[in-house]
N, C-alpha and C positions, 0 to 999 in steps of 0.2 A: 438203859443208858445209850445214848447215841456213841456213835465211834467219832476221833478224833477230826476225820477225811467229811463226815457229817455236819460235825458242830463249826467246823471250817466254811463249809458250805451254806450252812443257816447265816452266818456272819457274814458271808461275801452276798448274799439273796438280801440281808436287809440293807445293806448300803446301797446295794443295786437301786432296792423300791425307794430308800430316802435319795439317790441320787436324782429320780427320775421326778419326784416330787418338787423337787426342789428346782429342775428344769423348767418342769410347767408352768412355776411360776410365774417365769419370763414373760408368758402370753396373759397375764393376768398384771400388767403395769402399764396401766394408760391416765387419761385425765385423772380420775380418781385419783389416782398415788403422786401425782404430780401439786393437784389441790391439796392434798391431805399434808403434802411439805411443806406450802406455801400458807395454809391454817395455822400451824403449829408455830412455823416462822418467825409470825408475823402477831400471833397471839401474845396480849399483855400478860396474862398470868401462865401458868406450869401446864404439864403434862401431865392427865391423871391417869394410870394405864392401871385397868380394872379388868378380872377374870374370876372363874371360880374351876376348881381342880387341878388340872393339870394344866391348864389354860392360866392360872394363876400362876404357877409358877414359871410358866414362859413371862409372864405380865413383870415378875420380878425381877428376871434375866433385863428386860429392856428397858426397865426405870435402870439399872443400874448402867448399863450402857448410855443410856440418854444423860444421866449426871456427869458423866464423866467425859461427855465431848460438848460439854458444853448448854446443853438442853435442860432447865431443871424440871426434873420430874419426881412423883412418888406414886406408888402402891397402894394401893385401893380392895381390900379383898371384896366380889360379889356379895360374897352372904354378909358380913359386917356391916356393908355398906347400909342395905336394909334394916340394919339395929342402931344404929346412933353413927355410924363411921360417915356418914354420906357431908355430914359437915365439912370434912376435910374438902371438899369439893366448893372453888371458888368466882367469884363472877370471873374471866377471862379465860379459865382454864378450858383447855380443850382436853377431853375426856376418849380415852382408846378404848372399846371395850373388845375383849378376845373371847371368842367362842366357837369350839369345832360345830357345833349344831344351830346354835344363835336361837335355841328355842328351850333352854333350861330354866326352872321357873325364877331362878333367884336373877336371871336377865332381865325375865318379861318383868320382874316387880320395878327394877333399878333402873331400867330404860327409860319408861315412863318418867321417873322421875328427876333424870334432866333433864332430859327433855324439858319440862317444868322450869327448869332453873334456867334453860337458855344457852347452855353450853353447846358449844361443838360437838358435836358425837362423833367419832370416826369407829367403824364395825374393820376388826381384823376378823373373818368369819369363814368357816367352811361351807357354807350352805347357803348361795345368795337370794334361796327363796326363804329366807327363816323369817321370823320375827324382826331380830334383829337388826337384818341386811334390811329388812321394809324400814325400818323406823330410823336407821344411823344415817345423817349428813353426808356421808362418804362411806362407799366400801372399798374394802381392801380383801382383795378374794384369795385364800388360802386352801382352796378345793384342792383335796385329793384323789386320788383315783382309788385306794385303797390302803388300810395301814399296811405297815410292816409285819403286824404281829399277824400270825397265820390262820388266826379265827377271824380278821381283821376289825377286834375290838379293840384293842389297848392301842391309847397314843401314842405313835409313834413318827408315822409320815407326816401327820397331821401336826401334829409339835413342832417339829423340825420345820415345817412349812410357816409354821406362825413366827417361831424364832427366827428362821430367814427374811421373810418380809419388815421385822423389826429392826433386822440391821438393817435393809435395805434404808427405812426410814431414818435411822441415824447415821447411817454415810454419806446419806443427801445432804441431813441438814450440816452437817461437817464440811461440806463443800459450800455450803450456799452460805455458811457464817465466815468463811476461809478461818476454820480454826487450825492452828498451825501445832508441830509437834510442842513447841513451848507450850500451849494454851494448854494441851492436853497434860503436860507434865504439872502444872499449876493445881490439877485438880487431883495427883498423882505424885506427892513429895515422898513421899517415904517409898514409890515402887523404883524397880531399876533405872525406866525412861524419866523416872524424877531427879534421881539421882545425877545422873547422864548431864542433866540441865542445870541442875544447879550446885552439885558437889564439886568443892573447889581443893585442890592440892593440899591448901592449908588446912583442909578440914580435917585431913589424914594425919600425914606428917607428923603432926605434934603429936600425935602419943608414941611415936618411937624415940629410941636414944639418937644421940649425936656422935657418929666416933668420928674419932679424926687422930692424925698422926702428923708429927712433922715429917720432910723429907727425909733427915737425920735417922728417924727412929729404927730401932735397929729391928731382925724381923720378928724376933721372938715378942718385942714390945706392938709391933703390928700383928701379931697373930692374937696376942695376950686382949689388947683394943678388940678384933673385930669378934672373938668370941665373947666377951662381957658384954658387947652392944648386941648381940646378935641379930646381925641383920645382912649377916656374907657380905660385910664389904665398912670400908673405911675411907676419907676421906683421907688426901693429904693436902695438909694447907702449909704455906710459908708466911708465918703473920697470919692477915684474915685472906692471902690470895688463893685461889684453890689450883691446886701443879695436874692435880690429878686423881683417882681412884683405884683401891686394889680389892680385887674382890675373891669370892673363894677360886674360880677360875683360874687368877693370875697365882695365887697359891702352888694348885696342881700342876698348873705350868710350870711353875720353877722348880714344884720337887720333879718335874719329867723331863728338866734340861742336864737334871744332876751339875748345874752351879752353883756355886756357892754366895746368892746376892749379900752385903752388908747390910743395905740400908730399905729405909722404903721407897725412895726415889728408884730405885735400880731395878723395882717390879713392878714399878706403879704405871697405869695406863692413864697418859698425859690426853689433858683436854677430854673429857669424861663428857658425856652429856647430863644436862642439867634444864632446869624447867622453871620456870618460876613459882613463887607461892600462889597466887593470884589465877593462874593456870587451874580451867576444870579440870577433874580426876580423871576424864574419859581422854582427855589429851596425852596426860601424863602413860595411860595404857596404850595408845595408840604411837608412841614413841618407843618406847619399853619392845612392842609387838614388830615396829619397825626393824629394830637394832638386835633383834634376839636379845636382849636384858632384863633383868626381873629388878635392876634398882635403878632408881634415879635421885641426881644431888639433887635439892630444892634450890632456890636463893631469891634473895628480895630483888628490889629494883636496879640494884647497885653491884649484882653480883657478890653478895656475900652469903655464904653458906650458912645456909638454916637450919637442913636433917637431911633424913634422907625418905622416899616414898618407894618403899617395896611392892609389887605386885601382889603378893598376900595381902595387903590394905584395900588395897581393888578387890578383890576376890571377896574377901571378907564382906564385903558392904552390897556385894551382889551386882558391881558395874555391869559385868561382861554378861 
């Protein structure tokens, strides 16, 4: 067993050789990768991003990246393809295919045959004298110098180098479509940056209680409210206008004045801020994060009090 000071050192040696991989690739983006944006682009049908092993599962990594900015793509396994899968493969589509050697046989069988069919080929490939690099429309060179693994068999540098070039391809075309963070949230409703975009105040809100107290109310009947609503804080309204809010804060403050208030007007912190229903959720935390407060009133158009929006509702839903 290796010592601690060792397996430290294995760890900082392979970033090193995936940093260095990953540099090179710089010198390896010219026409080629410039055409291969402008194919995909501009192409009527999908993205079919095909590999077999471990080159496959990078393949996976970048259809999913490419659906979600925009790009529709899918997954294509090599060996499948050559059993019945190859159908999925459509007149317009342009076809990625990933390979560290570009000379494994279930390549040499599948190449061939879109070739046949007409598609675009673009080669993500480690080896531009392979099979594959002869026969694809475009390469896209993903040479490495050596893997990370120390017998330098297992993929590693070489993964990380195809994975890199794959986003490169999907940052471009995120640029060249001006897909905007909205676009991105569109394809993205149920993740945070979905949220962000389109959860609104009202979405929250209503499943908490409503306290509210008159200014009258004496404190034991304001204390009695904001424990039952539990939500550290109570509204005080006069009729439907709203005077103000007391929260657990203004509480601890009065028992640390040692006065004696009567009512809730006499602890209540006047002009409170408030948000509207209609207000996204991300507002509401960005105000909340302004004012150091964890509650905010809600109100409609007219200012009239709706509930209230804890920062625990945020948090719950995954905004921040």
């Amino acid at each position: 067993m290796k010592t601690r000071d060792e397996i430290k050192s294995i760890a900082i040696q392979v970033i090193a050789d995936e940093k260095k991989a990953v540099e090179n690739l710089a010198d390896h983006i010219g026409d080629a990768f410039a055409e291969a944006v402008e194919t995909i682009f501009s192409a009527p049908g999908r993205v079919v991003v095909t590999g077999i092993g471990k080159s496959a599962n990078i393949a996976t990594k970048i259809v999913s990246t490419l659906n979600s900015t925009g790009t529709p793509a899918l997954f294509l396994h090599a060996a499948d393809a050559i059993h019945g899968d190859l159908g999925m493969v459509r007149p317009g589509d342009v076809v990625i295919c990933i390979s560290k050697s570009g000379n494994t046989p279930e390549i040499k069988v599948l190449v061939p045959l879109i070739k046949n069919f007409g598609n675009k080929l673009i080669a993500i490939v480690g080896n531009t004298d392979s099979f594959l690099a002869h026969e694809a429309d475009l390469v896209l060179d993903t040479t490495v110098e050596h893997e990370a693994c120390p017998n330098n068999l297992a993929p590693t540098s070489s993964t990380t180098a195809q994975l890199v070039m794959g986003d490169a391809l999907a940052v471009a075309l995120i640029e060249c479509r001006n897909f905007s963070a909205r676009d991105f949230a569109r394809f993205h409703p149920g993740g945070a940056l979905g949220k962000q975009l389109y959860m609104r105040v009202a979405d929250l809100y209503i499943q908490n209680e409503r306290p509210a107290v008159s200014p009258a109310a004496t404190i034991d009947e304001t204390i009695l409210e904001m424990t039952s609503k539990r939500l550290g804080c109570t509204v005080v309204l006069d009729g439907e206008e709203i005077k103000g809010i007391i929260t657990d804060g203004d509480l601890r403050r009065m028992m640390q004045t040692f006065h004696s208030p009567k009512t809730a007007a006499d602890i209540m912190h006047a002009n409170p801020k408030r948000i509207l229903d209609t207000e996204y959720a991300v507002n509401a935390l960005q105000i909340m994060r302004q004012n150091s407060i964890t509650q905010l009133i809600v109100v409609d158009a007219d200012d009239r009090y709706l509930g209230i929006i804890h920062i625990h509702d945020i948090l719950r839903e995954g905004i921040i």
